[in-house]
C-alpha positions as CSV (number, residue, x, y, z in Angstrom):
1,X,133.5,160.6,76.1
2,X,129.9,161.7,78.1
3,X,131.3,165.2,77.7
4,X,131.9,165.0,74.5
5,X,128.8,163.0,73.5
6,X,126.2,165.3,75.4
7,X,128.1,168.3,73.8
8,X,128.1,166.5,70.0
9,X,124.4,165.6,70.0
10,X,122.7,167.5,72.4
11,X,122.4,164.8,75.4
12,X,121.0,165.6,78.9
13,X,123.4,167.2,80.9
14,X,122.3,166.3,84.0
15,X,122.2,163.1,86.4
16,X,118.8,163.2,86.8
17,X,118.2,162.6,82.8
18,X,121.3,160.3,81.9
19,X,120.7,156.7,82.4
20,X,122.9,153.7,81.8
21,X,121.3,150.2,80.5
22,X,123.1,147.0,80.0
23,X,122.5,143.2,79.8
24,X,124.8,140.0,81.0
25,X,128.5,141.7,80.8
26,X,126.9,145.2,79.9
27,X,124.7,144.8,83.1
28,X,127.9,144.4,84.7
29,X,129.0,147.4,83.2
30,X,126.0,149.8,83.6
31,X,126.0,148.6,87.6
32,X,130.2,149.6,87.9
33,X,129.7,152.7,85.6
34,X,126.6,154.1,87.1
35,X,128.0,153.1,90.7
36,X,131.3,154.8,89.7
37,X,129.8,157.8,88.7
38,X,127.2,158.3,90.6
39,X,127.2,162.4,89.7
40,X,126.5,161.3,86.2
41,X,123.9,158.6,85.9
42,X,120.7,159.2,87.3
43,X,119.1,155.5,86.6
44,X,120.8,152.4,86.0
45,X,119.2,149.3,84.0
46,X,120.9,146.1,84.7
47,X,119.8,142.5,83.0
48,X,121.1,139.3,83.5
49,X,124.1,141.3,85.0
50,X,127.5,139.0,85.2
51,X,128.0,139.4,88.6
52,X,130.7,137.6,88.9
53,X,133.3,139.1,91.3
54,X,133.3,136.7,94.1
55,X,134.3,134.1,91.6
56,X,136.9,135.8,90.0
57,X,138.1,136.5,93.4
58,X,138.6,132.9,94.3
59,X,140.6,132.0,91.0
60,X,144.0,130.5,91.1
61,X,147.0,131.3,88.4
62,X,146.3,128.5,85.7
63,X,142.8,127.7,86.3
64,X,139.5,128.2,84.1
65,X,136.0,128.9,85.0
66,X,134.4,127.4,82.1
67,X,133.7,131.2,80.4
68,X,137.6,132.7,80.7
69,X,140.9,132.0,82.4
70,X,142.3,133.4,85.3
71,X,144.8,135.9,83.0
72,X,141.6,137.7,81.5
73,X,140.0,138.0,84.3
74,X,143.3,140.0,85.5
75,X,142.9,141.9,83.0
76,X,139.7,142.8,83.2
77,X,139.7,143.4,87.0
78,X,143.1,143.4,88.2
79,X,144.5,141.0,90.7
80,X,141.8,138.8,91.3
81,X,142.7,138.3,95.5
82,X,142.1,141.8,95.8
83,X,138.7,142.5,93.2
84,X,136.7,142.2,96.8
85,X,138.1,145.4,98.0
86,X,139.1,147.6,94.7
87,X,136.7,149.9,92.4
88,X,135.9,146.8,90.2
89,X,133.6,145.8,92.5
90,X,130.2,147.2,93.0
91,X,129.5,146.2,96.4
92,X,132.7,148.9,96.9
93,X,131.2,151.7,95.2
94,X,127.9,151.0,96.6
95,X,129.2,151.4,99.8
96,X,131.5,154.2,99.3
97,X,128.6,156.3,98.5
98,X,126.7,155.1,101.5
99,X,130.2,156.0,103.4
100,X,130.3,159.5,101.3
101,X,126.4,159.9,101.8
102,X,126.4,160.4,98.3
103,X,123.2,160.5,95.8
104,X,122.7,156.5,94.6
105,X,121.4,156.7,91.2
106,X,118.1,154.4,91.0
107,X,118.6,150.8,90.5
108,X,116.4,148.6,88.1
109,X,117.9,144.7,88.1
110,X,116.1,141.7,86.3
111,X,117.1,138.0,85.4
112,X,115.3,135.2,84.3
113,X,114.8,132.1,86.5
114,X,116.5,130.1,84.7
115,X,119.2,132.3,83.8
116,X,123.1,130.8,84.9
117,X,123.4,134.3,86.5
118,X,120.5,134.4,88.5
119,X,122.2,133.2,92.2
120,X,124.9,136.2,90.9
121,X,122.0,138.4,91.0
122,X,120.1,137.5,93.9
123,X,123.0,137.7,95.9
124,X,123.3,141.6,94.5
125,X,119.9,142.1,95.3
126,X,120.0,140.9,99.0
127,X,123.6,142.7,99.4
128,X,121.4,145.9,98.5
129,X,118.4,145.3,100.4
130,X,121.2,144.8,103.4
131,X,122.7,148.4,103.0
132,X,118.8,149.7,102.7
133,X,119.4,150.5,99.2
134,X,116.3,151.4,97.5
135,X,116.0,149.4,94.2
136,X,113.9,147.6,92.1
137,X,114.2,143.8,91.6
138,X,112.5,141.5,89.1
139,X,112.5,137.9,88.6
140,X,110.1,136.1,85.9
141,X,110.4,133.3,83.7
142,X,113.0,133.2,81.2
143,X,116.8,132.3,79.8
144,X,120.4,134.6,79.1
145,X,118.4,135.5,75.9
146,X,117.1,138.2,73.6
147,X,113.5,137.6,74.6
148,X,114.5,138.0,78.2
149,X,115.9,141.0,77.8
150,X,113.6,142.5,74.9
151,X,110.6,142.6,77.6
152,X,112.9,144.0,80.1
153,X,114.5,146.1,78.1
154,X,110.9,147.7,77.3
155,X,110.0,147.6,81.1
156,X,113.5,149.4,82.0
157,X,113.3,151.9,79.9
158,X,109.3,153.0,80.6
159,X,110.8,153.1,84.2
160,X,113.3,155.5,83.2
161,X,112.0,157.8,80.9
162,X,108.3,156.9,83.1
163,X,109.3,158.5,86.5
C-alpha cells in the first residue's frame, strides 16, 4: 500500500520525509507501524496511544476487560500469553532495532493527565528512556478527547514537518 500510495500521488519516498500519526488505538498503530518499519517512517506521532499489551497479556479465555474480550484481543494480537515476546509488541521492535543497531525513527508521545491511558503511556515512556531512546514526551492537562488531540495534533505535526 506505501508503494503504491507514494507512487499514485506523488508521496515522499524516503524515511526521512514519511511520518506516521495516530491517536488512542491509531497511536497504538503509528508506535507498531513506524517501529515495524523503521526503513520507512522517519517520525512517529503517538496520542493517547492504547498501550495496552501487558494487559492483554494477562487475559484468561472467557474474561473481559471492560473495552473487549479475551477472543478479540486474539485476534488482534495473537495468543495473548505470548503478545510480550512477538511483533505485536513495541517494546519488541524497539528493541530489535537497538539489537539490529538500526535507525529508530523519532518518537513524539502525548496524553492528557487525566486520560485512562496515561499509566499505559508513562510506562512506554520510562521503558524508552530505559533503552536510552531519544524521544519526546508530553503530558498537560486534558481527557481521551478531540480537544486533546487537536492541540497535539497541531504540536506533532509542526515537529514533523518543523525539524
Amino acid at each position: 500500500m506505501p508503494d503504491y500510495l507514494k507512487k499514485t500521488f506523488g508521496l515522499a519516498n524516503n524515511a526521512d520525509d514519511t511520518f506516521i500519526l495516530g491517536l488512542s488505538m491509531g497511536g497504538f498503530g503509528a508506535l507498531h507501524t513506524g517501529l515495524a518499519y523503521p526503513g520507512r517512517f522517519g517520525k512517529i506521532g503517538a496520542m493517547s496511544s492504547a498501550l495496552i499489551v501487558h494487559e492483554v497479556a494477562g487475559m484468561k479465555e472467557g474474561s473481559f476487560n471492560g473495552v473487549a474480550n479475551y477472543e478479540y484481543y486474539r485476534e488482534c494480537f495473537g495468543n495473548p500469553a505470548d503478545v510480550l515476546k512477538s511483533d505485536a509488541n513495541p517494546e519488541t521492535l524497539v528493541d530489535r532495532i537497538l539489537a539490529e543497531k538500526g535507525r529508530m525513527p523519532g518518537i513524539y508521545m502525548a496524553c492528557g493527565t487525566e486520560d485512562f491511558l496515561l499509566e499505559n503511556n508513562r510506562e512506554f515512556h520510562k521503558f524508552l528512556e530505559g533503552r536510552g531512546v531519544e524521544h519526546i514526551y508530553k503530558e498537560s492537562k486534558g481527557s481521551h478527547d478531540m480537544t486533546f488531540w487537536n492541540e497535539y495534533t497541531e504540536k506533532i505535526t509542526e515537529w514533523m514537518f518543523g525539524e
